[in-house]
C-alpha positions in Angstrom: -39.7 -37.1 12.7 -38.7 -39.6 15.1 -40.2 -38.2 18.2 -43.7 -38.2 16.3 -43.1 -41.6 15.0 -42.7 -42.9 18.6 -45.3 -41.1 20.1 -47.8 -42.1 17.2 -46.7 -45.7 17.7 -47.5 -45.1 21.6 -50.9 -44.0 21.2 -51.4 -46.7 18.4 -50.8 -49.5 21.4 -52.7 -47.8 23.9 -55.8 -47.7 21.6 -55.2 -51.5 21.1 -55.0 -51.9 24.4 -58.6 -50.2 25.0 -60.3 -52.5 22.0 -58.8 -55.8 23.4 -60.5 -55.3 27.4 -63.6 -53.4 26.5 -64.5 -50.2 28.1 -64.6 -51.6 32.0 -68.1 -51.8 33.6 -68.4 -49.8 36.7 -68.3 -53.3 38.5 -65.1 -53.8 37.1 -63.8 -50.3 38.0 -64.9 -51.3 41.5 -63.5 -54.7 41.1 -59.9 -56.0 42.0 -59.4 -57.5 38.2 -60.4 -54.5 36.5 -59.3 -52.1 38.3 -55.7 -54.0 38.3 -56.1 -54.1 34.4 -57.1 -50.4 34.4 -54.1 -49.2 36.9 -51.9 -50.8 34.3 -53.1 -48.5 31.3 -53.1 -45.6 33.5 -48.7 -46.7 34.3 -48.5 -47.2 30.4 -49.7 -43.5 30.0 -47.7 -41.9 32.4 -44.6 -43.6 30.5 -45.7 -43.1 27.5 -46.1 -39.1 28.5 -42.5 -39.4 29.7 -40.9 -40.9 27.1 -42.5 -37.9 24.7 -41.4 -35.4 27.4 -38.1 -36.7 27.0 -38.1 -36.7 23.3 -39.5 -33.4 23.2 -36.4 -32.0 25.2 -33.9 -33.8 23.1 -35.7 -32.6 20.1 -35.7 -29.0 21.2 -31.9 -29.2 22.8 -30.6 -30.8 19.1 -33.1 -27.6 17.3 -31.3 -25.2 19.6 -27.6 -26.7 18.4 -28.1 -26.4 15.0 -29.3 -23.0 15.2 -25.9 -22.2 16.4 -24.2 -24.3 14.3 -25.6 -23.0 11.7 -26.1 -19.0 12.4 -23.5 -16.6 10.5 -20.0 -16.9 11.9 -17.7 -14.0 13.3 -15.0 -13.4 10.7 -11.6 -14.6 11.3 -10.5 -11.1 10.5 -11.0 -10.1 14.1 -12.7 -6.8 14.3 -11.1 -6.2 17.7 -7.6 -6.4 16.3 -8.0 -4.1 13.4 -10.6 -1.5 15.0 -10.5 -1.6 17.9 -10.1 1.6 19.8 -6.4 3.3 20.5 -2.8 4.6 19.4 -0.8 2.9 17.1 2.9 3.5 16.1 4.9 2.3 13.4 8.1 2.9 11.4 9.2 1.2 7.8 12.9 0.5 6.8 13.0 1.4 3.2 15.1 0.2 0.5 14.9 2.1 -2.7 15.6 2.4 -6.0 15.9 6.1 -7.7 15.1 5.8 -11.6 14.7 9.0 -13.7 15.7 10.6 -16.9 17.4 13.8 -18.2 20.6 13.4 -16.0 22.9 13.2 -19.0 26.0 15.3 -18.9 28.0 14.4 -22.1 28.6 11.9 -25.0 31.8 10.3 -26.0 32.5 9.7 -29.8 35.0 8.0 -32.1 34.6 10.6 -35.0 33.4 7.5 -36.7 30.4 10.4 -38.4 30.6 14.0 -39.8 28.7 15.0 -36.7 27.7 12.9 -33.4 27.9 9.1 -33.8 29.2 5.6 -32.9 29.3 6.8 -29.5 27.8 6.6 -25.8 25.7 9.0 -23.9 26.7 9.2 -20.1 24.2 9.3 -17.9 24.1 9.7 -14.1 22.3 6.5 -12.3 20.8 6.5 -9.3 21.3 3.3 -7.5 19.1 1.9 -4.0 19.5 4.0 -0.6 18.5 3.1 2.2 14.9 5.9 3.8 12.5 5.7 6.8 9.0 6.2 7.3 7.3 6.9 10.4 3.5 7.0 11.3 1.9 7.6 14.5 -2.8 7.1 14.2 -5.4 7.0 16.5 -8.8 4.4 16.3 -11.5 5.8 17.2 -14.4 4.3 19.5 -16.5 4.2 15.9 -13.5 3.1 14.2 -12.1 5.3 12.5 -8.7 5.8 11.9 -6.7 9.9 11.6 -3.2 10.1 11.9 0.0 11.3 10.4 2.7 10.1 8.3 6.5 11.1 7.4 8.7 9.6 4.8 12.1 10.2 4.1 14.8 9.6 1.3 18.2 11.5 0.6 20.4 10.0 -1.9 23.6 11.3 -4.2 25.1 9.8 -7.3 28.2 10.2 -9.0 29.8 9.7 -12.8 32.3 10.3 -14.7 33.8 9.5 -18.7 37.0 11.0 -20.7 37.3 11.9 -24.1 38.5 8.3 -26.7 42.2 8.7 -27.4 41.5 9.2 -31.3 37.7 10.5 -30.6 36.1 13.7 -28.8 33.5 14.2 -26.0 30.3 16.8 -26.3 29.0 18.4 -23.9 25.4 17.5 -23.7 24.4 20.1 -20.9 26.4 23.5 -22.0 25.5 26.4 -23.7 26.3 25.7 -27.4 27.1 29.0 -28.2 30.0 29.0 -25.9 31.9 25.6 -25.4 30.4 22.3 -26.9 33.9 19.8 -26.4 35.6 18.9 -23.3 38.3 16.1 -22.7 37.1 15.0 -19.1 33.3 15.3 -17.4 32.4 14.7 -13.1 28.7 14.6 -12.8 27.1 14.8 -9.3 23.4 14.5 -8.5 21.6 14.7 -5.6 17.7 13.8 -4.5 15.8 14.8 -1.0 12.7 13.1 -0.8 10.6 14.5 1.9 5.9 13.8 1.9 3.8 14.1 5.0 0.6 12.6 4.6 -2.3 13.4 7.4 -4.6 11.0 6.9 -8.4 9.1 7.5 -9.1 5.6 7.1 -11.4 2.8 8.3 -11.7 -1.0 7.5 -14.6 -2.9 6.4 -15.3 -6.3 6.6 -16.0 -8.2 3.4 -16.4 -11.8 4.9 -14.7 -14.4 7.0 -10.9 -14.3 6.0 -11.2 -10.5 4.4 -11.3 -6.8 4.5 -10.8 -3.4 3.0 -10.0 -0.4 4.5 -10.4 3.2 2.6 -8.3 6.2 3.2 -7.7 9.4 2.4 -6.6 12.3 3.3 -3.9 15.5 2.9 -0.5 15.2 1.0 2.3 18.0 1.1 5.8 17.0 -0.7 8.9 18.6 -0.4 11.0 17.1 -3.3 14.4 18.8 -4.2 16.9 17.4 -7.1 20.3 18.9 -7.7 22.6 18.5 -10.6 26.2 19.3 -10.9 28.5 18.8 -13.8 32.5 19.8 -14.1 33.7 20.0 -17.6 37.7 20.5 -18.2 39.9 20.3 -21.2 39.3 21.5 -24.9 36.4 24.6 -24.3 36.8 24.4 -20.8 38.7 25.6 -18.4 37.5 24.0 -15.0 33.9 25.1 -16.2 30.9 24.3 -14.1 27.0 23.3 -15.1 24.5 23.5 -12.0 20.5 22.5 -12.6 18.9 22.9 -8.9 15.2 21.9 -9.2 13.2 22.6 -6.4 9.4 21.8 -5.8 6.5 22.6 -2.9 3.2 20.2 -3.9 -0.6 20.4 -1.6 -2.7 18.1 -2.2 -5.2 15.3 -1.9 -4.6 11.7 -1.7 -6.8 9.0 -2.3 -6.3 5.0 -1.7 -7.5 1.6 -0.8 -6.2 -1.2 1.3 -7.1 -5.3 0.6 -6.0 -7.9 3.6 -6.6 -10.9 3.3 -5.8 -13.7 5.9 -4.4 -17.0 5.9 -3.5 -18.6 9.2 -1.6 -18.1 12.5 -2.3 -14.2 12.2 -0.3 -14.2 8.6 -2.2 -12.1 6.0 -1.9 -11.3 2.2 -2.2 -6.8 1.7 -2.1 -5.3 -1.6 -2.8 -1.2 -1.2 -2.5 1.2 -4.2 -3.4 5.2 -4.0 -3.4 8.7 -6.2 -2.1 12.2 -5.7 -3.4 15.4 -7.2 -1.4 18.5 -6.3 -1.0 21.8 -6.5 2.9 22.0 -7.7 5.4 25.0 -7.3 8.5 24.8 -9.2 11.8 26.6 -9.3 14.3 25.8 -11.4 17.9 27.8 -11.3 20.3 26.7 -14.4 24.1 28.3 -13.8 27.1 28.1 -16.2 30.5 29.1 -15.6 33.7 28.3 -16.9 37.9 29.7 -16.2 37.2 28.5 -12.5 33.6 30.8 -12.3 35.2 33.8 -13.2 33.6 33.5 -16.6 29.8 33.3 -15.8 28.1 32.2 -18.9 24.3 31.6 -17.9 22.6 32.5 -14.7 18.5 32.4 -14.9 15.8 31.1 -12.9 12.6 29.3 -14.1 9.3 29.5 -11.9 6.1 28.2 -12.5 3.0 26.1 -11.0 1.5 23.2 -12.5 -0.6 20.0 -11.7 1.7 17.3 -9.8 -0.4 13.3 -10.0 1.6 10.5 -8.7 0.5 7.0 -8.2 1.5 4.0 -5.5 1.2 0.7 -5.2 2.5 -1.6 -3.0 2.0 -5.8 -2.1 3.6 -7.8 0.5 2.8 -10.1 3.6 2.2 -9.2 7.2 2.0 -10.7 10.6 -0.4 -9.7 13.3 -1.1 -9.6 17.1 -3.1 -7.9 19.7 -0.1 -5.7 20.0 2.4 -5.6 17.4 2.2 -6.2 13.9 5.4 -6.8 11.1 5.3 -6.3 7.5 7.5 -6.5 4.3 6.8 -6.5 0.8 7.9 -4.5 -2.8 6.4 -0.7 -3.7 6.6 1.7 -6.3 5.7 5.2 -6.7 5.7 7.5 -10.0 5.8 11.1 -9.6 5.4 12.3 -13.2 6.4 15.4 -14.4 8.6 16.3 -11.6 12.2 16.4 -12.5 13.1 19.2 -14.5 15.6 19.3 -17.6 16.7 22.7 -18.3 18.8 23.8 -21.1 19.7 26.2 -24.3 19.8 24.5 -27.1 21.0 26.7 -30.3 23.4 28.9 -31.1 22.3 31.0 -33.5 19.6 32.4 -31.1 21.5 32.4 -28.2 18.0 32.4 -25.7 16.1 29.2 -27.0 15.4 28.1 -23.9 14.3 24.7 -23.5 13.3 23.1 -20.5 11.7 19.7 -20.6 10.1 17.6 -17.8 10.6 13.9 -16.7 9.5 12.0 -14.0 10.6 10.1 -10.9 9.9 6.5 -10.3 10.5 4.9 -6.5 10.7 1.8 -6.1 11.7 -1.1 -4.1 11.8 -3.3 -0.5 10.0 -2.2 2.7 9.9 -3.6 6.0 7.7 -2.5 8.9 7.1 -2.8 12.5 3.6 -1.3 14.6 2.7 -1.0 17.7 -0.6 -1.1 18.9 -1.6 0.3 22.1 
């Protein structure tokens, strides 16, 4: 508006001009005065034309600026870093916790009731052990993401609980038609954690300081749980309870992952993801007692059913053109996985009762990737 303001004012004087000398005879454009006077409108002109060529060109520079200033800007989430083209290679420390039911192996009474009371069940607890997992992916020119991941956990627990002085200890996992009382129980357990994942994933960009990227892809779980008890005193003589669980799962897998950045390459994540799989179960229970001379149950259970877990996991992580470090919390539930297996009367001496639980993972994870 100010370039046509000036040149408006310009050609506002030179009209002025015009009206104050007349329109010059041809004597005066032959004459000295004149013409002089006329040479001097023709100079005002020519500056006046430069002045709006100047304008003109500052006008269309300071146009040209703020359509830049002003055009959509490239996210901060730097495409190149998280797509761009190549291997990558990474490896998490994990710290977890085991948590599941069903390991109880006896219950310790004060014969405070006519038949089980005022009294503790003893359970074997899981505590945190220390498990790896290592992935190695390829980016695509396109920008998609395939590759292959490992994860491993093996971890044992122990406990142990005597008989009150004035009271008496059950046997929680024995056949009831047999021995039911024991003055002293050792229970063992044991859990080997082993999933491969192949998968396919690709990021999106929501905006400046965010993105999402989908995967999914094939799951196969190897996942074996072992659970030995030693009874002794009363009914027993050094008798023995084993419940081996073993279990083979194919499947698909199905997730999300949410990054947003802050500064200095630091960035919020939150992922979370679903299993369905195909489950094969076998299940051996084996009794013995007099040192395993006396064998008192020895069967196998096999069967297939459907095997859902869930994960979730949030945490903070650090990136470059070339490596990248993480850390954060995660859990994942396994449900109906752990198997409880057991006779449970007497009087019909093959009720057989087995009962299912499930597994819950949980804790700290750090990583480290390289990008190549």
């Amino acid at each position: 508006m100010k370039v046509w303001a000036s040149i408006c004012l310009g050609l506002v004087s030179v009209s002025f001009c015009n009206a104050d000398s007349g329109q010059p005879t041809e004597t005066g454009i032959l004459g000295v005065e004149d013409g002089g006077l006329w040479q001097q409108h023709l100079q005002r002109m020519e500056q006046l034309d430069q002045k709006v060529e100047s304008l003109s060109q500052r006008l269309a520079a300071e146009e040209a600026e703020n359509s830049v200033r002003y055009l959509p800007q490239r996210p901060r989430v730097a495409s190149s870093s998280l797509m761009r083209p190549g291997w990558n290679a990474s490896v998490d420390y994990l710290n977890w916790n085991v948590r599941r039911r069903g390991l109880d192996y006896a219950i310790t009474t004060e014969d405070s009731t006519r038949a089980v009371g005022a009294g503790d069940v003893h359970n074997v607890q899981f505590g945190s052990e220390s498990g790896f997992r290592a992935g190695l992916h390829y980016t695509t020119a396109t920008g998609w993401e395939v590759g292959f991941r490992y994860t491993y956990l093996d971890i044992d627990a122990a406990s142990s609980a005597a008989a009150p002085a004035l009271g008496n200890m059950w046997a929680t996992r024995s056949h009831p038609n047999e021995n039911e009382e024991a003055r002293t129980a050792s229970a063992f357990a044991n859990l080997d954690y082993d999933v491969f994942d192949l998968e396919l994933r690709r990021w999106f960009l929501i905006n400046r300081v965010a993105a999402i990227q989908f995967l999914g892809g094939l799951r196969w779980a190897s996942i074996d749980q072992d659970l030995r008890i030693d009874y002794d005193g009363d009914d027993f003589a050094n008798g023995q309870v084993i419940n081996a669980g073993r279990m083979d799962g194919f499947g698909v897998r199905l997730g999300a992952m949410g990054l947003w950045q802050l500064s200095h390459g630091l960035s919020l994540f939150a992922r979370g993801a679903g299993t369905l799989a195909y489950g094969k179960f076998e299940n051996h229970l084996l009794e013995t007692n007099q040192s395993g001379v006396d064998a008192i149950v020895d069967v196998t259970d096999r069967y297939e059913q459907a095997l859902p877990a869930i994960e979730a996991a949030v945490g903070l992580s650090w990136r470059s053109d070339h490596i990248e470090l993480a850390c954060g919390y995660e859990l994942t539930s396994w449900f109906d996985v752990s198997d409880r297996s057991m006779f449970v009367d007497s009087a019909h001496e093959g009720a057989y009762s087995p009962n299912s639980t499930n597994l819950l993972l949980d804790g700290m994870f750090a990583r480290m990737a390289f990008l190549f």
